[in-house]
C-alpha positions in Angstrom: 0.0 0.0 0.0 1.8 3.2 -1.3 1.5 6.0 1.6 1.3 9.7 0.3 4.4 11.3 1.6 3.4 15.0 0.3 3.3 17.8 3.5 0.4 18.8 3.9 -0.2 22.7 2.2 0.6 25.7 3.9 -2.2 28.0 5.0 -1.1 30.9 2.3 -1.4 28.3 -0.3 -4.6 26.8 0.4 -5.6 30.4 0.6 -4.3 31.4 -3.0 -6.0 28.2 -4.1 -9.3 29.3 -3.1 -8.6 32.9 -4.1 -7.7 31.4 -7.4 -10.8 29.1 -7.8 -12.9 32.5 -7.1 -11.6 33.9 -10.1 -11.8 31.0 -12.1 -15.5 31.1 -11.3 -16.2 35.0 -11.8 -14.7 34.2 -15.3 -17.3 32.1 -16.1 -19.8 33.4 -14.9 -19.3 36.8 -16.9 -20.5 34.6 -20.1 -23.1 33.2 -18.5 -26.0 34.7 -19.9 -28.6 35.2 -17.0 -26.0 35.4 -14.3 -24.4 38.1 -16.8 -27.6 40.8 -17.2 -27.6 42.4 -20.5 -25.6 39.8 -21.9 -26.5 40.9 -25.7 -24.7 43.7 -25.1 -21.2 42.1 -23.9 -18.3 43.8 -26.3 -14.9 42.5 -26.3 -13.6 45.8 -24.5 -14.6 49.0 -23.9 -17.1 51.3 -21.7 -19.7 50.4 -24.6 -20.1 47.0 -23.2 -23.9 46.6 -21.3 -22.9 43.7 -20.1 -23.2 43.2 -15.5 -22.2 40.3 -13.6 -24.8 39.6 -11.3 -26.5 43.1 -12.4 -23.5 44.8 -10.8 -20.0 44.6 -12.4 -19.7 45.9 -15.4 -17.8 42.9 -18.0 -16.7 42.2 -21.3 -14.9 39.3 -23.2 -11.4 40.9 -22.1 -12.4 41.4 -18.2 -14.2 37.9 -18.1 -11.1 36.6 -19.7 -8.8 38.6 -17.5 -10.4 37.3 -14.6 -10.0 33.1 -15.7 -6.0 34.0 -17.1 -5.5 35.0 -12.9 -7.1 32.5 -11.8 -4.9 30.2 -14.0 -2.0 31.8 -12.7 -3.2 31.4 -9.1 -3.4 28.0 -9.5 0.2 27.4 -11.0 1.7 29.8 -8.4 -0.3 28.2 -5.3 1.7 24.9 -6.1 4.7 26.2 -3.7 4.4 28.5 -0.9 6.5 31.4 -2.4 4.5 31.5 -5.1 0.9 31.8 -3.5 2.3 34.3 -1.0 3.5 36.2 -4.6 0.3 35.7 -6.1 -1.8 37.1 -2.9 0.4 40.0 -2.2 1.0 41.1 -5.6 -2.2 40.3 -7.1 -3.6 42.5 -3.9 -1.1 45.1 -4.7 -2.4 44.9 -8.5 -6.0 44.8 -7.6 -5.6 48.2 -5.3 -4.3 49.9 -8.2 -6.6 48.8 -10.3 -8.7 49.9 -7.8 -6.7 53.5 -8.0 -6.5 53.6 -12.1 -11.0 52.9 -12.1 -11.0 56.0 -9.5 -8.9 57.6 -12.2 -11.2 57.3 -15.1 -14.3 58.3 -12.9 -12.6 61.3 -11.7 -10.2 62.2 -13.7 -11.0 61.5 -17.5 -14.4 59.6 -17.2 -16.1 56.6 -17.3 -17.1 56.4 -20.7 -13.8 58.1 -22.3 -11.5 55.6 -24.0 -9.0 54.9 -21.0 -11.9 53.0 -19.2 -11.3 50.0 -22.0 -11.5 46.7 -19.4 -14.2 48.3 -18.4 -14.9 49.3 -14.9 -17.7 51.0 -13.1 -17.7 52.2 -9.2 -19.3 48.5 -8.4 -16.1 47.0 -9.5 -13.7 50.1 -8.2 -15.2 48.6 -4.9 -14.7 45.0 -5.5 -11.3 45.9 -6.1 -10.7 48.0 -3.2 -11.8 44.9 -1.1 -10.1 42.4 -3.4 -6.6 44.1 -2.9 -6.7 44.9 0.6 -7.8 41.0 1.1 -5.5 39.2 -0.8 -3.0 41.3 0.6 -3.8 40.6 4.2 -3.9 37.0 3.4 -0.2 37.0 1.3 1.3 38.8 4.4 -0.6 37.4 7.4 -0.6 33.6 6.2 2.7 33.4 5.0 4.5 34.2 8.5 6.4 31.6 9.3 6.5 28.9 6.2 9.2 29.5 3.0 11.5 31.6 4.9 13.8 28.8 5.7 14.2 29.5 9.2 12.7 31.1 12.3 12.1 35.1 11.9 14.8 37.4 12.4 14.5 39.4 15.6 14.5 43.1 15.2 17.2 44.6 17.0 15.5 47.6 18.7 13.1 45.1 20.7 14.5 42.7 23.5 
């Protein structure tokens, strides 16, 4: 009887899985039509595209397809623990400016001017916000003491 001698997962990578998985999902569900309101009016990019995920998010092909290519990558990168802590952290850190650059075409150019081609809407400026500042948390909190190959260093201003 063969015993499986694998260690178990680390907490950051069973987190980046599941962050990975929600992506994956949000991806298809953006071409679902019914799920996806005004789905006859999904465009490949663009603030043209009517298209909202759960009557909320504004999507189109690209964004739907954005969303499964990072949840792809969340997968492959959750396979070692330096990797999930990479994709949680600097997917966070991508999803807060993402969060920054949809505040930017709301404010500062506007939301149906040609920067806002993914597209985004304050729904999904919001999303991100909370996306970002999660994932972060969970790459920096989770990964404390695993893939560092050692104990933490001690600062030296603290006994």
């Amino acid at each position: 009887m063969a015993h499986d001698r694998r260690r178990p997962r680390a907490r950051v990578q069973v987190a980046a899985v599941a962050v990975a998985a929600l992506f994956l999902l949000l991806g298809v569900l953006g071409f679902v039509p019914g799920v996806t309101t005004g789905y006859d009016d999904l465009t490949f990019a663009g603030h043209h595209s009517g298209a909202e995920l759960l009557g909320l998010f504004q999507v189109s092909v690209l964004h739907n397809a954005l969303h499964l290519l990072f949840g792809l990558a969340g997968l492959a990168l959750a396979r070692s623990v330096a990797g999930a802590r990479l994709f949680l952290a600097g997917g966070g850190a991508l999803y807060l400016g993402l969060c920054l650059y949809g505040l930017f075409v709301k404010f500062a150019e506007n939301e149906h001017g040609a920067a806002n081609f993914i597209p985004l809407n304050g729904a999904d400026d919001f999303l991100h916000l909370l996306l970002g500042l999660g994932m972060l948390a969970l790459g920096l909190l989770l990964s404390n003491r695993v893939g560092t190959g050692g104990r933490l260093d001690d600062p030296i201003d603290r006994p």
